[in-house]
Structures are given as structure tokens and as C-alpha cells.
Backbone as ProteinMPNN parsed JSONL, in Angstrom:
{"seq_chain_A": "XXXXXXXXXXXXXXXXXXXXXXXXXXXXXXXXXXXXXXXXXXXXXXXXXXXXXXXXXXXXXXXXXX", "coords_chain_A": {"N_chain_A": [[132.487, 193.658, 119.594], [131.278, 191.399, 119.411], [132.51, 189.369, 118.379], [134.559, 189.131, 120.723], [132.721, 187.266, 122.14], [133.073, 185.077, 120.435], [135.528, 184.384, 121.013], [136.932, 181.589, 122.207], [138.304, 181.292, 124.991], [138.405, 182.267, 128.173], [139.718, 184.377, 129.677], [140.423, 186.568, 127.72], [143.268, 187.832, 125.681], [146.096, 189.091, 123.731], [147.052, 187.022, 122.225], [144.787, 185.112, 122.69], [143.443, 186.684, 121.34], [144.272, 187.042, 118.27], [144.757, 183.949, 118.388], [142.492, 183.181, 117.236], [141.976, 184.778, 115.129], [140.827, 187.131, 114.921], [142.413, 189.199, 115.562], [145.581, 190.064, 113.23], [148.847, 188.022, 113.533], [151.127, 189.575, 113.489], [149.948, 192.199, 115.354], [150.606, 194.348, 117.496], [149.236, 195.302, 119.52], [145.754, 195.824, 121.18], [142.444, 197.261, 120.117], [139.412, 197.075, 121.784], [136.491, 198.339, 120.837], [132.799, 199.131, 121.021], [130.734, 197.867, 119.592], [127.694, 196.338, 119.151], [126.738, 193.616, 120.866], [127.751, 192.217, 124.08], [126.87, 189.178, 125.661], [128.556, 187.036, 127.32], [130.273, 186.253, 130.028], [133.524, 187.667, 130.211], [137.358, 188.021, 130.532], [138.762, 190.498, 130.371], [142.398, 191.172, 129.52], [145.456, 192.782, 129.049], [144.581, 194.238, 127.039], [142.917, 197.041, 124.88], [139.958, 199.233, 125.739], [137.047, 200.818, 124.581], [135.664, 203.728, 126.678], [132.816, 202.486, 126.569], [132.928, 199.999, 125.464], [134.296, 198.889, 127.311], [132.232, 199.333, 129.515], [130.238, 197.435, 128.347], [131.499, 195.019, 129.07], [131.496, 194.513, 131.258], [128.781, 194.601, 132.431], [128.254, 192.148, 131.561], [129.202, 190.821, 133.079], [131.572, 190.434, 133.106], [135.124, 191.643, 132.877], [137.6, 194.087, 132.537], [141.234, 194.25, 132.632], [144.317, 195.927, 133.093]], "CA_chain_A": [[132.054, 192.952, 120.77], [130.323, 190.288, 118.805], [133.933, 188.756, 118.004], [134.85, 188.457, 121.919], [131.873, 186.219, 122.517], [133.283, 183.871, 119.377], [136.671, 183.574, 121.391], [136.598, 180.294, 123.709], [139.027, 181.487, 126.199], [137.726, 182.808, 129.396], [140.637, 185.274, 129.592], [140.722, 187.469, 126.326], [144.638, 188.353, 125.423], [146.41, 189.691, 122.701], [147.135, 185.436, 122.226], [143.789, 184.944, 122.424], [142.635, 187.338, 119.713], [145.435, 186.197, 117.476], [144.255, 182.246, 118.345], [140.702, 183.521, 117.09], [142.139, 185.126, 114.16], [140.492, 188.16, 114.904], [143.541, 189.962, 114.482], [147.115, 189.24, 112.304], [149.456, 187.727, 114.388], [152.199, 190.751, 113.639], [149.447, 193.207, 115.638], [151.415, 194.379, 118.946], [148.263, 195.719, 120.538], [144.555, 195.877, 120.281], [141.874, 198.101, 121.844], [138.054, 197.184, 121.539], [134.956, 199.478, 120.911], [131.61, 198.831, 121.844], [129.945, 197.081, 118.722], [127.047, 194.886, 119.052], [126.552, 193.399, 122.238], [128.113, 190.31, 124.624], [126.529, 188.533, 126.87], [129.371, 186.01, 127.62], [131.659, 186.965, 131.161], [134.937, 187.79, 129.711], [138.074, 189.315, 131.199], [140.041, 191.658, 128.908], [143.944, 191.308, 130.065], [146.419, 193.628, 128.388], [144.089, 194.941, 125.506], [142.869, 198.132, 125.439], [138.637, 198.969, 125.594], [136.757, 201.812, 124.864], [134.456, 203.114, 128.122], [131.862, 201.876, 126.561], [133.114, 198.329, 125.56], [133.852, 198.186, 129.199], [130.663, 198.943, 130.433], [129.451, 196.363, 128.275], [131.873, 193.771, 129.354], [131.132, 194.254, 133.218], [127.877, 194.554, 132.195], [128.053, 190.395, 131.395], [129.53, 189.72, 134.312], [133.392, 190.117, 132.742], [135.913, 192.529, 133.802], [139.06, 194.577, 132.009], [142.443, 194.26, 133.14], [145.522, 196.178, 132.652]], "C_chain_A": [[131.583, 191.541, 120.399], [131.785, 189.123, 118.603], [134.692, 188.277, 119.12], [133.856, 186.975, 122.169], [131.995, 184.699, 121.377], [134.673, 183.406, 120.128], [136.581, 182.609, 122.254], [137.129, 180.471, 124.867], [138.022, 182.551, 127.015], [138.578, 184.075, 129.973], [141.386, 185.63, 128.287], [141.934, 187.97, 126.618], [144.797, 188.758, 124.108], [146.859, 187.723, 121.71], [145.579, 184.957, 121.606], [143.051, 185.172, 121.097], [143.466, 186.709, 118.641], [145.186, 184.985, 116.785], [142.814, 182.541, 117.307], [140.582, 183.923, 115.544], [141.043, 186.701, 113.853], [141.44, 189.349, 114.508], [144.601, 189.259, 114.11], [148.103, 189.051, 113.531], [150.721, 188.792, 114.177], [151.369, 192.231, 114.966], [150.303, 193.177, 117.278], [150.678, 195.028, 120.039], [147.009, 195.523, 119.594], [143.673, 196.719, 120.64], [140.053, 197.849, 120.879], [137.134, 198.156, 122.038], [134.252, 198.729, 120.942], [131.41, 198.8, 120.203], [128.904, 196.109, 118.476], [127.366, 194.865, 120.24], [127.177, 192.174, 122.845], [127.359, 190.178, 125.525], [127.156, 187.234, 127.823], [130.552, 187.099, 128.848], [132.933, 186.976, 130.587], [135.84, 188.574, 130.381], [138.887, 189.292, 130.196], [141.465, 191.464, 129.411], [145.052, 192.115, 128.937], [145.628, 194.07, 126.954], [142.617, 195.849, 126.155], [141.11, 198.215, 124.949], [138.491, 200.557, 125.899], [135.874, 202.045, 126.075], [133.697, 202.764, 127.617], [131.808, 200.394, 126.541], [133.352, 197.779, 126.603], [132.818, 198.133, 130.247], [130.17, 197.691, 130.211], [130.036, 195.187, 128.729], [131.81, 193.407, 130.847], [129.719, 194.24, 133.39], [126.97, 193.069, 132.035], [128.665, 189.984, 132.267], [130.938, 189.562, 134.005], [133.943, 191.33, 133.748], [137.655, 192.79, 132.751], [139.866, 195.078, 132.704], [143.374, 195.157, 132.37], [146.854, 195.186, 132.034]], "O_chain_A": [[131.574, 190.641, 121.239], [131.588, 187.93, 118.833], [135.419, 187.295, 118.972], [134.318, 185.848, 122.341], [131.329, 183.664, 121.429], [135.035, 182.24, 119.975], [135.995, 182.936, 123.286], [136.617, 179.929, 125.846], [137.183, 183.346, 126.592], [137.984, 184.78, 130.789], [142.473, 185.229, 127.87], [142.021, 188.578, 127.685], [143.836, 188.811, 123.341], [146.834, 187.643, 120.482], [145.298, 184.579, 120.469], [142.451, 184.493, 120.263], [143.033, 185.641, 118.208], [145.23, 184.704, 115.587], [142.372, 181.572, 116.69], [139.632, 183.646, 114.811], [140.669, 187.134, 112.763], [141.359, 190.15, 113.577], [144.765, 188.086, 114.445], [148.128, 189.886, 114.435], [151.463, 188.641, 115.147], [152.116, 193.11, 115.394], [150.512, 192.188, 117.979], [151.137, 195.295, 121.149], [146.868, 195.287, 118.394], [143.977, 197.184, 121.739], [139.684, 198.289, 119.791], [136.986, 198.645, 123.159], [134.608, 197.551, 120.914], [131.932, 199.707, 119.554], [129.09, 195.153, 117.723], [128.066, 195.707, 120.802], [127.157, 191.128, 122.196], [127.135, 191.126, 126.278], [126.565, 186.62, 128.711], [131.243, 188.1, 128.661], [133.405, 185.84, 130.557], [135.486, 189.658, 130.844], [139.464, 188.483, 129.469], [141.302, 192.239, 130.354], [145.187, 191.542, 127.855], [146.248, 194.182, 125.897], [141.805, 195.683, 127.066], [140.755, 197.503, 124.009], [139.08, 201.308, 126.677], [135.324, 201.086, 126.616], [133.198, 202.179, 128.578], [131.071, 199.663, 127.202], [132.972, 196.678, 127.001], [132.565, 197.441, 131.233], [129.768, 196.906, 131.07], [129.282, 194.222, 128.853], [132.013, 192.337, 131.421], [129.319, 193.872, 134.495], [125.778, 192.819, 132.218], [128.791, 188.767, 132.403], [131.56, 188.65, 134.55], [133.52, 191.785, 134.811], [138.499, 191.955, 132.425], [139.664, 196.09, 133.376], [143.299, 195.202, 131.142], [147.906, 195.717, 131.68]]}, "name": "protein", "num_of_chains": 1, "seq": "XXXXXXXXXXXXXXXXXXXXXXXXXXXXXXXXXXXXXXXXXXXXXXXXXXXXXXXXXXXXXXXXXX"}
């Protein structure tokens, strides 16, 4: 979770993470767990969240997309 709130984009992608170098640009999916906390609004778009990492990300005011 701590690693969303380092990306600058306002709409987290599989691009995004990539740009961020969070993950290797060969990865063809991703799916975040609840680690540490955000407090930055983020929306998730095509990457995959455990329920908890989605509580916490609606929890800041974000929101995960399909």
C-alpha cells in the first residue's frame, strides 16, 4: 500500500506501476494486499486488490475498478 501512495498518477494501472518501477515491465498483471497504510485517493483500474487493500483504498477516498 505504501508503494501506491509513491505513484504520482491519480489513476493506478498496470502502466502506472511499471512507470513507478514497482513492478518489471514483462509483469502481465498485478494484485495488491493490504500493507501499511494510504492515505492518498487513488483509483485502482485493471489490477487486482485484496478485500482488504480495498477497504483501505475507499477508505482514502479512492476507489477499485475492474
Amino acid at each position: 500500500m505504501n508503494e501506491l501512495a509513491a505513484v504520482e498518477a491519480d489513476v493506478i494501472d498496470l502502466a502506472a506501476l511499471k512507470d513507478a518501477n514497482i513492478i518489471a515491465d514483462n509483469m502481465k498483471s498485478a494484485k495488491v494486499i493490504l500493507s501499511g497504510e494510504i492515505t492518498k485517493a487513488v483509483t485502482l483500474k485493471g489490477v487486482k486488490a485484496t478485500k482488504g487493500a480495498k477497504a483501505a483504498i475507499e477508505a482514502a477516498g479512492g476507489k477499485v475498478e475492474d
